[in-house]
C-alpha positions as CSV (number, residue, x, y, z in Angstrom):
1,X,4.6,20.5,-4.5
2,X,1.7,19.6,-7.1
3,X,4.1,20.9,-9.8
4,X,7.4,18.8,-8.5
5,X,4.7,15.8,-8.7
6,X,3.7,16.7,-12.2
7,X,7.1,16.8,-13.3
8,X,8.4,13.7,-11.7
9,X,5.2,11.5,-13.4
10,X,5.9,13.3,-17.0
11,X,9.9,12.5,-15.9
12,X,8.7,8.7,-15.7
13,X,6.5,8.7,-18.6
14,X,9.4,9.4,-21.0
15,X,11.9,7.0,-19.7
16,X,9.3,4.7,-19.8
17,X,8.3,5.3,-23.4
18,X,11.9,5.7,-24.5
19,X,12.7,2.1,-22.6
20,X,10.0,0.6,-24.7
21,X,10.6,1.9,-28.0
22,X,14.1,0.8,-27.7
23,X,13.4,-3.0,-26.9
24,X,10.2,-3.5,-29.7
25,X,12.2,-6.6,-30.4
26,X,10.1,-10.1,-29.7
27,X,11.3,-12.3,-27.5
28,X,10.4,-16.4,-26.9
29,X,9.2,-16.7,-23.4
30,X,8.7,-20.8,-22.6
31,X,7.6,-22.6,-19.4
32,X,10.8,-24.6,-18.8
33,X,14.0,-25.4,-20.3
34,X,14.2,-27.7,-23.0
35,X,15.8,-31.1,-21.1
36,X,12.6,-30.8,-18.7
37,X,10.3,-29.9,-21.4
38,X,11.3,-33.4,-23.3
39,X,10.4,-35.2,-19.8
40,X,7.5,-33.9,-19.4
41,X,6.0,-33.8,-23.1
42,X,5.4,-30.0,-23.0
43,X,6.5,-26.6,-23.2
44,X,3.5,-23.7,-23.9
45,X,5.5,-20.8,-25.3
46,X,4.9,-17.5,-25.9
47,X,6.1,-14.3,-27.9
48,X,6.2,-11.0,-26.8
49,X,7.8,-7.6,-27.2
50,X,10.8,-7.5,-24.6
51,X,9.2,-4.1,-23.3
52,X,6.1,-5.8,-22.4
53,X,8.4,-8.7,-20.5
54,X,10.4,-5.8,-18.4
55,X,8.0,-3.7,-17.8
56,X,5.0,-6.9,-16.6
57,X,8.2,-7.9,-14.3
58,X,8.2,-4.4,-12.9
59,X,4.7,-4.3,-12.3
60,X,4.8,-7.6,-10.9
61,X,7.2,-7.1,-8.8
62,X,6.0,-3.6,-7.4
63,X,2.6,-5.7,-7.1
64,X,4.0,-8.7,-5.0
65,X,6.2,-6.1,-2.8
66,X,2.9,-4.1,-1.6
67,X,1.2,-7.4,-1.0
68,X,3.6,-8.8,1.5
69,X,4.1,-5.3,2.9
70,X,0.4,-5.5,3.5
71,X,0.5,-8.9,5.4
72,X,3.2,-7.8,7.3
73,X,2.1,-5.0,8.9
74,X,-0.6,-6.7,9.7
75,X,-0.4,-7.1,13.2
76,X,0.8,-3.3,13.5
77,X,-2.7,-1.9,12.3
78,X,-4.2,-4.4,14.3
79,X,-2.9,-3.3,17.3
80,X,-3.6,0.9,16.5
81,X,-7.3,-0.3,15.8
82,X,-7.1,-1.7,19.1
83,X,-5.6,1.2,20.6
84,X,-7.6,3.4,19.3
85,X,-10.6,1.5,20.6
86,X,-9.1,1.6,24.2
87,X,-8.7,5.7,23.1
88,X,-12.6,6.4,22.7
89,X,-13.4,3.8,25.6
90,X,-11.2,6.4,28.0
91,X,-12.2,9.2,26.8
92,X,-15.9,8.6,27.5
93,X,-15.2,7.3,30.8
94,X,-13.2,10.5,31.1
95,X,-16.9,12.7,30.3
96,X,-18.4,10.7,32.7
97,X,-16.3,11.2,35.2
98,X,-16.4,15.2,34.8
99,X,-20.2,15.0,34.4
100,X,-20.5,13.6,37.7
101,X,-18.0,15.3,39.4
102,X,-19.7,18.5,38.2
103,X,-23.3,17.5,39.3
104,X,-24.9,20.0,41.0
105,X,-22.2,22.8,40.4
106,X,-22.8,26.0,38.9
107,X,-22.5,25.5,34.7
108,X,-20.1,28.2,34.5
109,X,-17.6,27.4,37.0
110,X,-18.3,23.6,35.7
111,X,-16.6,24.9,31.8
112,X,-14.1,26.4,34.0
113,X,-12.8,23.7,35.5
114,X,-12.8,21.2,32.5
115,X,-10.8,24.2,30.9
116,X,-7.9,23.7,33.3
């Protein structure tokens, strides 16, 4: 499995180096389109390789999808930290229960009958 792993990261690497030494080309990345930009005085531009642009939108993207994945299960961790709270609450009462049910009994038969 470690090997299959191995071989899909290196897999990933290449097309991901091959992608970016095929779009070295710079690209003009502005703020907004030019009739706004005139209404508003501005427009900070930048240039960048397009790589860089499709790959930062990958990672951006992969980036916002955990986040909101996060937030919405949420409420479903929530409620198995709950659960699990409620777990360990019955299972002590569950000891306590055998320990006094066994109070007074012979230790040996008392393992026996918290085996069955």
């Amino acid at each position: 499995m470690r090997y299959i792993r191995y071989a899909v990261w290196g897999v990933l690497a290449v097309v991901l180096v091959s992608v970016s030494l095929a779009n070295r080309g710079f690209v003009n990345l502005k703020l907004m389109p030019e009739a706004l930009a005139e209404l508003v005085g501005f427009n900070p531009s930048i240039t960048l390789p397009l790589f860089v642009v499709v790959l930062g939108g990958l990672a951006l993207g992969v980036a916002l999808g955990y986040v909101l994945e996060y937030l919405r299960e949420h409420k479903h961790r929530r409620e198995a930290r709950v659960k699990h709270g409620e777990v360990k609450k019955l299972s002590r009462e569950v000891k306590r229960l055998k320990r006094q049910k066994h109070e007074g009994k012979d230790e040996v038969l008392a393992l026996l009958d918290d085996a069955s």
